[in-house]
N, C-alpha and C positions, 0 to 999 in steps of 0.2 A: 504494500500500500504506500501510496507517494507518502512523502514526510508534510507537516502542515509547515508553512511558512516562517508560522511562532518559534514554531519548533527550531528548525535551524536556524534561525538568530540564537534562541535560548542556548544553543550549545555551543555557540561561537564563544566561549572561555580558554583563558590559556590556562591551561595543567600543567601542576609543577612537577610533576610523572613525567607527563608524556614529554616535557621541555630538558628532564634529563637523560632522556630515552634519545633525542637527540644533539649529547653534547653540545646543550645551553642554548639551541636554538631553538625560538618560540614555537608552539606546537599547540593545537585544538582539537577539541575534543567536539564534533558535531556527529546527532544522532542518527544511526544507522552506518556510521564510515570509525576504522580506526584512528590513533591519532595521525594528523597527517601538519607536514610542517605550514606554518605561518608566514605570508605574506605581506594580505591586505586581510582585513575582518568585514571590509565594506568599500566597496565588493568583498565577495569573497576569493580570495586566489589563496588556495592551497596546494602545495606539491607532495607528489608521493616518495615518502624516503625509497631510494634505492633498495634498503633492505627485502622490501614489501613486491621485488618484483622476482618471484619465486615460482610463476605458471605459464602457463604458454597465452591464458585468458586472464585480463586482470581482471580482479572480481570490482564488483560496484565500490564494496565497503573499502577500498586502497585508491580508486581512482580520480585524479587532479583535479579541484575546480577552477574554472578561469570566468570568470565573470567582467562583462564591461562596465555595466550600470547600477546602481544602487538598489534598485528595486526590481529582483528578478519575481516573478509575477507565481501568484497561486489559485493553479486551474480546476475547476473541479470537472472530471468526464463528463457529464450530464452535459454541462456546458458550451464545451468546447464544440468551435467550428475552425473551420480551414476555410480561409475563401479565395478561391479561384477565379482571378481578374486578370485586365489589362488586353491584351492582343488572344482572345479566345472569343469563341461563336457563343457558348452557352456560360455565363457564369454561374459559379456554383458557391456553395455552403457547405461544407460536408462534416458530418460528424465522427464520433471519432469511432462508431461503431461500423458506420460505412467506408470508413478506410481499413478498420480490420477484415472486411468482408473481403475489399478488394484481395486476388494472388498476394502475398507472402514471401518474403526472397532472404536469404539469411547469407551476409555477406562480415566474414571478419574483415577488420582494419585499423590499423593503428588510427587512433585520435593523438595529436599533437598542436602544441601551441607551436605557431611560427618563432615567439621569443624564447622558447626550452635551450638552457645552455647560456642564454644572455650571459650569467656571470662570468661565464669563460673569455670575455671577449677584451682587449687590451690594445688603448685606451678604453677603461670602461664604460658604456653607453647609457642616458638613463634608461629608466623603465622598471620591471618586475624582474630581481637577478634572480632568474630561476636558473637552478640546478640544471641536473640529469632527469628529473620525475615530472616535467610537464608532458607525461607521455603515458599510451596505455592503450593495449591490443584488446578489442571488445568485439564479440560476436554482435552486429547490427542486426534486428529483423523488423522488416512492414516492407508494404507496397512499391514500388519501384517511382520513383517520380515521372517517368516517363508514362507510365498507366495512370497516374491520377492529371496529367495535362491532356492527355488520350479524352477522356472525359467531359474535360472543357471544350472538348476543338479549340485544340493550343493553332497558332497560326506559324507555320512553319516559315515564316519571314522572320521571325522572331530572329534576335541575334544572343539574349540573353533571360536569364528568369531571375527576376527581383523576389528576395527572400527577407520576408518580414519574421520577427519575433513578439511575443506579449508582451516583451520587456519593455519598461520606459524611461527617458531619462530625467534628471531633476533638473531644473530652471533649464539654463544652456544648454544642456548633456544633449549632445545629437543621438538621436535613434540610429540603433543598430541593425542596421540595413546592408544586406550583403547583394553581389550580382554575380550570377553564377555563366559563364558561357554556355548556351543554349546544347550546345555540341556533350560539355560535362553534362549538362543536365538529362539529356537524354538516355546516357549513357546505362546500359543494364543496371553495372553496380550503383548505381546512384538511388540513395532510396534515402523513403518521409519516414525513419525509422518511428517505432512503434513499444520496440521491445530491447533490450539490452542485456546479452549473455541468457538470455530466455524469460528474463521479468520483466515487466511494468518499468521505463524509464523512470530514475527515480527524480522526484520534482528538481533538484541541485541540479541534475543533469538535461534538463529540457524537458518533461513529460509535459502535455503527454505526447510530443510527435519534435523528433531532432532530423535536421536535414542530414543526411552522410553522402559524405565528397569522400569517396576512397584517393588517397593517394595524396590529398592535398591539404592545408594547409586547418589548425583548427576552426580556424575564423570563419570556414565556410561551412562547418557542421552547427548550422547554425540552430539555436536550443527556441522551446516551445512555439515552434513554426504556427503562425497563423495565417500566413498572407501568401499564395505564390502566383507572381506577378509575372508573363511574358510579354519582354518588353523590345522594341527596336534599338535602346542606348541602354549601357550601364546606368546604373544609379550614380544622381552626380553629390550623395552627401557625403559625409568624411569618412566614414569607415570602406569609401570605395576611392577618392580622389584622394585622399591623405595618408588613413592608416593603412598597414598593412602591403606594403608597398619597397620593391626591393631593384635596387641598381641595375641598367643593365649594362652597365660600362665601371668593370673596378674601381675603389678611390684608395688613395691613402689610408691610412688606419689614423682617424683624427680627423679627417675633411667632412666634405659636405658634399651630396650630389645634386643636381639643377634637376626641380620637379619632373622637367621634360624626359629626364633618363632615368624616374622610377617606372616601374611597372608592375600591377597587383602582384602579387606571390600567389602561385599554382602547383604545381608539384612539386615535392618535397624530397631532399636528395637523400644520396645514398649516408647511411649511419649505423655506428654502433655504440653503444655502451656496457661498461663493467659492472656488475652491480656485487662481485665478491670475489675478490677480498675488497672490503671498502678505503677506501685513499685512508692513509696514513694507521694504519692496522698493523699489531705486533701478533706474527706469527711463530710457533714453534716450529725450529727445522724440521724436514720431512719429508713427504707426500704434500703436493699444493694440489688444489683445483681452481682456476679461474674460473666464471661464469657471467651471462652478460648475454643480452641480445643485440639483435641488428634488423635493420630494416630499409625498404629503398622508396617510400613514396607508391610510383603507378609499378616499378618494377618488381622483381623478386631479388632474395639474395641469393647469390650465389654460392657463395664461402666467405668465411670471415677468417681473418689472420692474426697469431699474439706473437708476440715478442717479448720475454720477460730478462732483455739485457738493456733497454732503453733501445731498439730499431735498428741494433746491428743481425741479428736474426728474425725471422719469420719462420713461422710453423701453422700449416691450418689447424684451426677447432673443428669437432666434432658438432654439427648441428640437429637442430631437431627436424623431425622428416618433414614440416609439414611445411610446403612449397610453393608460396602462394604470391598472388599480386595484393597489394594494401597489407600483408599481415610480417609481422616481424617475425622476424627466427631464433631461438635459444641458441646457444653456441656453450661450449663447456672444453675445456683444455687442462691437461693434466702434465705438472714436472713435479720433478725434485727440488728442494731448495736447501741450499748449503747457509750458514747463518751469514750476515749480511744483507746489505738494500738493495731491493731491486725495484724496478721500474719497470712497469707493465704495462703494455698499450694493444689494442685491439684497433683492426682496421676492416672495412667491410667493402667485398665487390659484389653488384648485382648481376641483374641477365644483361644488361646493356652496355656494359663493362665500365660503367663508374666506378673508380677507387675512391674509398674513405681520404680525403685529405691532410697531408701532415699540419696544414694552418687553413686555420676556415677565413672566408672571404668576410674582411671586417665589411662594416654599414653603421651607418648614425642610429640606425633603431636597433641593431643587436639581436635580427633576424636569420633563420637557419645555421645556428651552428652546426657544423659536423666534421669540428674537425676530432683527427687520430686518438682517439680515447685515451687517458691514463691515469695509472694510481700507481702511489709510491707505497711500498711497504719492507717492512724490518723485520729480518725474519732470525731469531735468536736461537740458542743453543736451549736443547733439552736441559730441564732442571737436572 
């Protein structure tokens, strides 16, 4: 059952538990999810400690919240419609029962904030310094968006679909309004998800209906869809002319780029992260296991590569079987460790042969990181 509204503000507290569960950084405790670390309280932006990613499916209760606006809205099902405007013959109202009725499509894919990694990035940018946990592999299910604009007689001139949320913003705050290229939208995997890992989306996460963009960027999985708009132009408010928006000519690390050579951000590259041993961890000599996923955006991954001398060797990991486009891969690698520090980095290539980069391409907004994953760890003599 969604969570009430009340409810997750009431449990936006920080725990002095859960804040030393993560060496002194602030952590919340909201109902129905473990503790997850501290961002903003308002919005809410939470990320998932690394520890917590331990499955091939991240479950609800470990998974990030990125929120844009102050008052993320609370739907009751009775209520809810979806309305079907703009460049269509028949508009429509649909409710949330006749979007279950519609075909069913069950598509995993990684969810990610375009800023995940921000912190990593030098000079550092403003914004939310998220970690490695703005991220998280979830089985999507509902209707394909392509069947519910089937419906409308979408007008295939259309060039894009404008996607509204319940969300609203305070005084100023522009509405968060995304514009999907009509081509994405169409697109099989593309669905008005429903359902998440096989429950009821739960309210934090957009119930009751999230748009899902396999492969791109989180901005466009955009949360309690009420609006989808086929339209001849993009949207021209901020969340499509300003935010979200990434170079297409490198700059300096420190400059600026000229509006003209941003361009929305769409698929998302190739990557990997470590998620154990965690950076700066004292290990007993021994038997080691590295562990950590990867993932490419629209592609798949191919193989993932460690090196635990700092990049003068590479060795492939062992991955998990499951080989898929949107969905990440577990990786796991197994040495000896003599006592001593080492340095360990993970690098990932997909089917299109993108390599993991040793330095990600800086940006003033602190967008896509991916570069060559690392953790330092000391690894000491048996007592």
């Amino acid at each position: 059952m969604p969570l009430n509204r009340r409810e997750v503000l009431a449990g936006l507290l920080t725990s002095a538990a859960a804040r030393a569960c993560f060496g002194g950084v602030d952590a919340v405790l909201v109902p129905g999810k473990r503790p997850l670390i501290l961002h903003n309280d308002r919005p809410e932006d939470l990320e998932t400690p690394v520890r917590y990613f331990d499955s091939w499916l991240t479950p609800a209760d470990t998974l990030f919240v990125r929120q844009h606006l102050p008052r993320p809205p609370a739907i009751e099902a009775g209520a809810y419609r979806l309305t079907v405007n703009g460049l269509v013959s028949k508009p429509l109202a649909l409710t949330l029962a006749e979007l279950e009725r519609l075909p069913q499509v069950t598509v995993p894919a990684v969810l990610e904030c375009a800023g995940n990694g921000r912190g990593f990035f030098r000079p550092q940018v403003p914004g939310i310094q998220w970690g490695r946990g703005a991220i998280g592999n979830v089985e999507w299910s509902g209707p394909r968006v392509s069947d519910v604009l089937a419906l409308a007689g979408a007008d295939r001139s259309a060039a894009f679909l404008e996607v509204d949320g319940a969300d609203t913003g305070v005084g100023g705050t522009p509405d968060f309004i995304r514009s999907l290229p009509m081509k994405k939208a169409l697109d099989s995997s593309t669905l008005l998800a429903v359902r998440m890992n096989g429950n009821p989306i739960p309210e934090i996460h957009g119930y009751p209906a999230r748009l899902i963009a396999p492969g791109w960027c989180g901005s466009n999985f955009v949360k309690w869809v009420t609006r989808l708009s086929p339209a001849a132009e993009s949207h021209a408010g901020f969340f499509m002319k300003t935010a979200y928006r990434f170079p297409k000519t490198p700059i300096p690390p420190g400059g600026t780029a000229p509006a003209s050579d941003l361009e929305p951000i769409a698929g998302m590259p190739v990557k990997s992260a470590i998620t154990s041993p965690e950076d700066q961890a004292s290990l007993t000599a021994g038997p080691q296991t590295v562990r950590g996923f990867a993932w490419a955006g629209e592609e798949m991954v191919e193989r993932v590569e460690i090196s635990v001398d700092g990049g003068s060797h590479w060795i492939e990991a062992t991955l998990s079987p499951q080989k898929l486009r949107y969905a990440w891969r577990l990786f796991e690698y197994h040495f000896f460790a003599e006592p001593g520090y080492y340095t360990i980095l993970s690098r990932a290539i997909d089917s299109s042969g993108r390599v993991q980069p040793i330095v990600a391409t800086w940006n003033p907004s602190g967008y896509l990181w991916n570069a060559v994953d690392r953790v330092g760890v000391k690894v000491e003599k048996r007592a």
